[in-house]
ZAMARGU-4260 file (C-alpha; in steps of 0.2 Angstrom, whole numbers, plus 5000, padded with zeros to 4 digits):
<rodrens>
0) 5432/5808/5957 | 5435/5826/5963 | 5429/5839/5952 | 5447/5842/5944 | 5448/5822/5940
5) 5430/5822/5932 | 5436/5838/5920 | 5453/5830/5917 | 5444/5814/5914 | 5432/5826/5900
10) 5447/5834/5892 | 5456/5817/5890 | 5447/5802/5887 | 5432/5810/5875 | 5438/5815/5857
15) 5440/5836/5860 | 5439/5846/5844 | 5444/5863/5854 | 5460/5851/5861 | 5462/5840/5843
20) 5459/5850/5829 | 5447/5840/5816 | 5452/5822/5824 | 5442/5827/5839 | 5426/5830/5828
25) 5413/5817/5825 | 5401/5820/5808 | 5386/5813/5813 | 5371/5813/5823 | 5371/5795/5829
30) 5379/5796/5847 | 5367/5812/5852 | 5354/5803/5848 | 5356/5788/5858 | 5362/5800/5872
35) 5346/5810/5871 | 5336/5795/5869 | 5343/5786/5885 | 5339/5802/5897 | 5321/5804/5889
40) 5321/5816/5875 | 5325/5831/5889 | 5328/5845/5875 | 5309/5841/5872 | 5303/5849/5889
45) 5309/5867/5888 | 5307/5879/5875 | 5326/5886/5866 | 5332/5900/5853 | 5346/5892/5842
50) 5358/5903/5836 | 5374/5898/5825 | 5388/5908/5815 | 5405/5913/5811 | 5405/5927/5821
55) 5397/5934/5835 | 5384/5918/5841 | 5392/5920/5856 | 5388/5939/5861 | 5370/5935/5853
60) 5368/5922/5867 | 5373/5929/5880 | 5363/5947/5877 | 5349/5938/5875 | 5350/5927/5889
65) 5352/5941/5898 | 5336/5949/5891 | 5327/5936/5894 | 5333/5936/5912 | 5329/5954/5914
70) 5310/5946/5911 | 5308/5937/5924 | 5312/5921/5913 | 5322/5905/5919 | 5336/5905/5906
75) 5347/5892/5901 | 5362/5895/5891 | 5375/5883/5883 | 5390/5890/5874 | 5408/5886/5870
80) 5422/5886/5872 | 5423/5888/5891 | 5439/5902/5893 | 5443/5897/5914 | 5430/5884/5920
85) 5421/5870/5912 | 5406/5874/5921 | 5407/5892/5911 | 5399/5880/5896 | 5383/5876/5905
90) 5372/5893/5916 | 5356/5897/5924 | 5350/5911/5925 | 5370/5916/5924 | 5375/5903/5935
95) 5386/5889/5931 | 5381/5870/5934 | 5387/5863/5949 | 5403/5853/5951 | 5392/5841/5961
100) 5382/5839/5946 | 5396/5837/5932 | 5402/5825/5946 | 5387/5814/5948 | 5384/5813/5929
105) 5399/5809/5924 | 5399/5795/5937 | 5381/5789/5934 | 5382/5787/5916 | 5398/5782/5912
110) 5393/5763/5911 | 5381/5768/5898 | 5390/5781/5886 | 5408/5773/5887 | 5403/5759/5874
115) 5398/5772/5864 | 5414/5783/5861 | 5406/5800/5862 | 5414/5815/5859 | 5418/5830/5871
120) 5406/5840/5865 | 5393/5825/5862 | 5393/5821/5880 | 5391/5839/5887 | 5377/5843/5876
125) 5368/5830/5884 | 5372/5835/5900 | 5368/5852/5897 | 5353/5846/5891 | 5349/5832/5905
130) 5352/5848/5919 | 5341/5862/5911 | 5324/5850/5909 | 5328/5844/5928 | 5330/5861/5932
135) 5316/5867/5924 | 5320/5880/5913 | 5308/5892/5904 | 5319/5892/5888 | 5338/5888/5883
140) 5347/5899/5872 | 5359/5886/5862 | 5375/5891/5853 | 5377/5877/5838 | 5396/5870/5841
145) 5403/5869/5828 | 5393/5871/5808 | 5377/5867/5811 | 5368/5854/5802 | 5378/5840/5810
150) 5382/5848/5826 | 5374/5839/5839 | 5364/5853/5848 | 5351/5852/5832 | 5340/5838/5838
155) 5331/5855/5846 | 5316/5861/5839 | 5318/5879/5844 | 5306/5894/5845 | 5316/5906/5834
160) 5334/5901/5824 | 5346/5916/5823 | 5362/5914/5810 | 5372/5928/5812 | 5384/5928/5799
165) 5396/5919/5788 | 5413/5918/5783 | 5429/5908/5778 | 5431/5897/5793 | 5433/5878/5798
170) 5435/5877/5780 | 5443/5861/5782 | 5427/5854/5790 | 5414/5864/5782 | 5417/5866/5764
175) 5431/5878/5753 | 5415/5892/5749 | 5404/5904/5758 | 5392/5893/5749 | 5397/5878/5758
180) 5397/5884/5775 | 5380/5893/5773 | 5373/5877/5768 | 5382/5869/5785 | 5375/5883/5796
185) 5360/5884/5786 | 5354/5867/5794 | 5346/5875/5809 | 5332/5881/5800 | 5319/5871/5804
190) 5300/5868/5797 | 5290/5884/5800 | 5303/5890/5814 | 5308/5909/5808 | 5325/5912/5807
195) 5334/5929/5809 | 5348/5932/5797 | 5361/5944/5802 | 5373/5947/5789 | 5373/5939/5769
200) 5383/5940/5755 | 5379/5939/5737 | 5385/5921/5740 | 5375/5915/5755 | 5359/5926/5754
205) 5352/5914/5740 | 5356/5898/5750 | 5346/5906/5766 | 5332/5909/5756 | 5333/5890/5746
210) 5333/5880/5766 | 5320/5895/5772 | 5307/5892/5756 | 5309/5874/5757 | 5306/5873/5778
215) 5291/5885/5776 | 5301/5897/5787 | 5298/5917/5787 | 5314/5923/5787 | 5321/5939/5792
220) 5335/5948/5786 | 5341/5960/5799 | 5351/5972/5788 | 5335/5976/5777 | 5328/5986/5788
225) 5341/5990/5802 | 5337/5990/5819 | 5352/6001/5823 | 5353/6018/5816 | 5370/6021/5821
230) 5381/6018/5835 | 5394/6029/5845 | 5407/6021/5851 | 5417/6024/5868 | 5430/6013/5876
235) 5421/6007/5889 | 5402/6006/5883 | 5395/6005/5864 | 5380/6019/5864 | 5367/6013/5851
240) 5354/6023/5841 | 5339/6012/5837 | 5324/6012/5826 | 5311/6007/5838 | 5319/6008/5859
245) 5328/6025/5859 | 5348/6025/5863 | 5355/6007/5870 | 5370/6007/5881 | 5379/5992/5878
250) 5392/5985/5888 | 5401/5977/5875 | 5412/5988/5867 | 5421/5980/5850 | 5418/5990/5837
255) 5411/5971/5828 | 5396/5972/5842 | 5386/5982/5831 | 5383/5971/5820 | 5378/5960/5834
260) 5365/5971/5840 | 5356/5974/5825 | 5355/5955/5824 | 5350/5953/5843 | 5338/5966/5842
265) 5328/5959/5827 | 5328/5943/5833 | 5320/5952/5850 | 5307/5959/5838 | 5304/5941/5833
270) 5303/5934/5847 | 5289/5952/5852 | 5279/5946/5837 | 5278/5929/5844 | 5271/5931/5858
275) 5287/5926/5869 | 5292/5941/5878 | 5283/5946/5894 | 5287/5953/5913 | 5284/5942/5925
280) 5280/5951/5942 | 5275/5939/5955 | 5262/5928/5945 | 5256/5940/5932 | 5263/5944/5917
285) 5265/5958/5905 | 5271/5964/5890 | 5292/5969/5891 | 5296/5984/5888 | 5312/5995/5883
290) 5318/5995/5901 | 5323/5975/5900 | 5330/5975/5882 | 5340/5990/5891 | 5346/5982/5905
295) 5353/5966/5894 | 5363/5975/5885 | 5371/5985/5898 | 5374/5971/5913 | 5375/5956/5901
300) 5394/5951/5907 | 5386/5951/5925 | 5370/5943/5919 | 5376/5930/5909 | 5396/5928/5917
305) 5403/5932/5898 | 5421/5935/5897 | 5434/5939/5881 | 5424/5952/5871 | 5435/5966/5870
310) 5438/5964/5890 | 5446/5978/5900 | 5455/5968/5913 | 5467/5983/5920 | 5467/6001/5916
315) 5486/6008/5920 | 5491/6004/5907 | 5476/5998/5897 | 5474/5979/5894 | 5462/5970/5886
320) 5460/5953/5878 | 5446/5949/5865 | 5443/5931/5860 | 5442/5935/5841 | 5450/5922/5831
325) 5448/5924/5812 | 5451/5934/5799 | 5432/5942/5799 | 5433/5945/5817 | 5451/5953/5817
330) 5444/5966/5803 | 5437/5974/5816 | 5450/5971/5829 | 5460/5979/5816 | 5452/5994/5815
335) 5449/5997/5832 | 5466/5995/5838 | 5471/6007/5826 | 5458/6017/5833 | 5469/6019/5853
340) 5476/6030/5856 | 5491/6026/5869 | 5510/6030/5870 | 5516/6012/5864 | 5505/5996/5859
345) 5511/5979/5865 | 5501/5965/5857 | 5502/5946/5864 | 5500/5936/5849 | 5495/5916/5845
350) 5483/5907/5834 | 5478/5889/5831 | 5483/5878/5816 | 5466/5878/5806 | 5465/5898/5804
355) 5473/5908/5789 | 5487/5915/5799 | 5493/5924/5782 | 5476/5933/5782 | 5476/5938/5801
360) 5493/5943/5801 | 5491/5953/5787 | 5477/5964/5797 | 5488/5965/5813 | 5494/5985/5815
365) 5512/5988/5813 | 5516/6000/5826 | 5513/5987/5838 | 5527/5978/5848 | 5522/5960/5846
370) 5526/5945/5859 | 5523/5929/5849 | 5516/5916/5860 | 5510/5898/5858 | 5495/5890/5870
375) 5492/5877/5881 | 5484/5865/5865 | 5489/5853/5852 | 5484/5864/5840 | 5494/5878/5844
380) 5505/5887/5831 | 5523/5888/5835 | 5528/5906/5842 | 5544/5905/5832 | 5533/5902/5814
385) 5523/5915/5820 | 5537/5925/5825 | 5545/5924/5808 | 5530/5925/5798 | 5528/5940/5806
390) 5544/5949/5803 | 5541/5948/5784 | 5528/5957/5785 | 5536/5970/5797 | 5530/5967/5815
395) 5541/5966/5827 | 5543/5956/5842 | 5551/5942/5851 | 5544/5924/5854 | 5539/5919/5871
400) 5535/5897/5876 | 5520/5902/5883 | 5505/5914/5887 | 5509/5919/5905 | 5529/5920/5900
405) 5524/5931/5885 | 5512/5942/5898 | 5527/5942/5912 | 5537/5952/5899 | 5525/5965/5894
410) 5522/5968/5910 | 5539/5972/5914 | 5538/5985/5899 | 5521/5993/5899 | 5520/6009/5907
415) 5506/6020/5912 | 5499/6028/5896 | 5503/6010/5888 | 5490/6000/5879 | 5490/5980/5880
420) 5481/5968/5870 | 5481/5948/5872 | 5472/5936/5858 | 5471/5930/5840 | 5465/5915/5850
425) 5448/5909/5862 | 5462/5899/5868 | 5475/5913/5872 | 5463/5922/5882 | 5459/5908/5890
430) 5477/5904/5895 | 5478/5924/5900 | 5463/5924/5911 | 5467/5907/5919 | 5485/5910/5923
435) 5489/5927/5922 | 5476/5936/5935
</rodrens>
């Protein structure tokens, strides 16, 4: 098979939860296990961060992969979902697995994980897995999938856990309360593994300190004793006053990445404490300093290959997609889209059928001119539902079939001085990047 057979094989014959919605989700640990145990246990010879949330694990992996990078250290990274390219799913040191490689596994192993029935996420965990032992890694930084106790990327024993907040989402998968969900995310902590807590409420705090007490686990809540003082924010860089490395230039800009960088910070603090974090130079190594911590926050899209945090794709007029897609993350889309200042806003606009579309609408400003779109997914919400959702609550906008149609008539109206903004959905800004550039 070429490379676009073996991801079309992927996408179609495994169960895909980004594709299905909860029919493509597997409870259970069963399959992973007997994957990991047919290629030799391979999580077992490199070291890992595991890091799972509602919000945000995604820009915590990648910032400090790209920290760790700035070390000298061999990174791994696994994250989802990919936003152009499969292969985005599965880096080294910022660079994605080869085609030849997702070509050779696929066709090595189906024999054996066929009978099986695994899922999509299942089977590219373990090849994820599989690649960074052959490739010798230093350490993997491991974004859970999907909850976290039953997610399949939690046979890890890492070095440090990082939860990063929680919120109402998956609900249908993950239970009706914060409670429920923390108690599903809270099943990374691991038996005298610390564990970094981002953000709480009065509802999860007691549940993280239950799972941490019981697995012997020091815990760290990062919003004790914050590592960010207080951040200035600029459109193209977030400037961040911290407690212990002096002003931060980060290169992520939504106004939500503060909380992110209090988060990553401490758990860079941990990971100081534990003895983890050196400079290599040649064969010696030394303490890190500011000067790498520094660097990850400001090259971390060229570092890592991030994409869809609050991305500023053209700048006459503006655009920029972001791949928030809940109602926590569009509080701060919200606000910061109320924040531009342009001559007209045109906002392209789809979500998927397991998010509280009321709540997210609801949040959406209302100076915009909105063009309703659907993606290319099962789960898609029709532009037409959204369009008339939206008109009772006073947006305005047509309804477009697609992302790229949608797209093709902003660009026909935005002017210079215009601002653009694509998402609601990973998946729109997926459809945007891969067919609109």
């Amino acid at each position: 098979m070429t490379y676009q057979e073996t991801c079309n094989y992927l996408f179609t014959q495994t169960p895909m939860f980004e594709k299905q919605g909860v029919s493509g989700y597997k409870e259970g640990l069963e399959n992973t296990l007997a994957l990991d145990k047919h290629f030799g246990h391979p999580h077992k010879n490199f070291r890992s961060i595991h890091i799972a949330g509602t919000n945000g694990k995604g820009s915590c992996a990648h910032t400090i992969a790209a920290i760790l990078q700035q070390c000298g250290y061999r990174v791994g990274l696994y994250t989802s979902p990919h936003l152009v390219d499969f292969r985005e799913r599965i880096r080294i040191n910022g660079q994605p697995i080869p085609e030849s490689y997702v070509i050779e596994f696929v066709e090595n192993e189906r024999s054996f994980f066929e009978p099986l029935k695994p899922t999509f996420f299942e089977l590219t965990t373990a090849m994820a897995f599989k690649y960074f032992s052959e490739r010798k890694i230093d350490i993997a930084v491991i974004e859970v999938g999907l909850g976290g106790r039953l997610d399949c990327t939690n046979i890890i024993t890492p070095i440090l856990s990082v939860i990063t907040n929680i919120s109402l989402d998956h609900t249908q998968l993950l239970g009706s309360s914060l409670e429920q969900i923390a108690m599903e995310k809270a099943g990374i902590i691991k038996p005298n593994v610390p564990v970094v807590i981002g953000e709480t409420q009065p509802e999860t705090r007691p549940v993280f300190e239950a799972i941490a007490d019981e697995n012997k686990a020091p815990i760290i809540f990062a919003e004790d004793q914050p590592e960010v003082l207080y951040a200035e924010k600029q459109f193209s860089e977030m400037i961040y006053n911290t407690r212990n490395y002096g002003k931060i230039s980060g290169e992520l800009c939504g106004s939500y990445q503060t909380k992110n960088a209090n988060t990553i910070l401490w758990a860079i603090r941990k990971l100081e404490d534990l003895g983890y974090l050196y400079r290599f130079t040649d064969d010696s190594k030394s303490p890190a300093k500011g000067l790498e911590i520094k660097a990850g926050f400001k090259n971390v899209c060229a570092t890592t290959g991030l994409m869809g945090r609050w991305q500023v794709v053209s700048e006459s007029p503006m655009v920029v997609c972001d791949t928030g897609h809940n109602t926590a993350g569009w509080k701060y889309l919200s606000q910061q889209l109320n924040e531009v200042k342009c001559n007209n806003m045109y906002i392209v606009f789809g979500v998927v059928e397991d998010k509280d579309i009321d709540g997210i609408m609801a949040l959406l400003p209302k100076h915009a001119t909105y063009f309703f779109t659907k993606t290319n997914s099962k789960r898609a919400v029709s532009e037409h539902l959204l369009q008339m959702t939206g008109q009772q609550i006073g947006l305005n906008g047509d309804a477009y079939s697609s992302v790229e149609e949608a797209y093709s008539a902003v660009k026909i109206k935005a002017k210079k001085g215009d601002f653009v903004f694509i998402g609601g959905s990973s998946y729109v800004v997926a459809d945007f990047l891969k067919n609109c550039l």
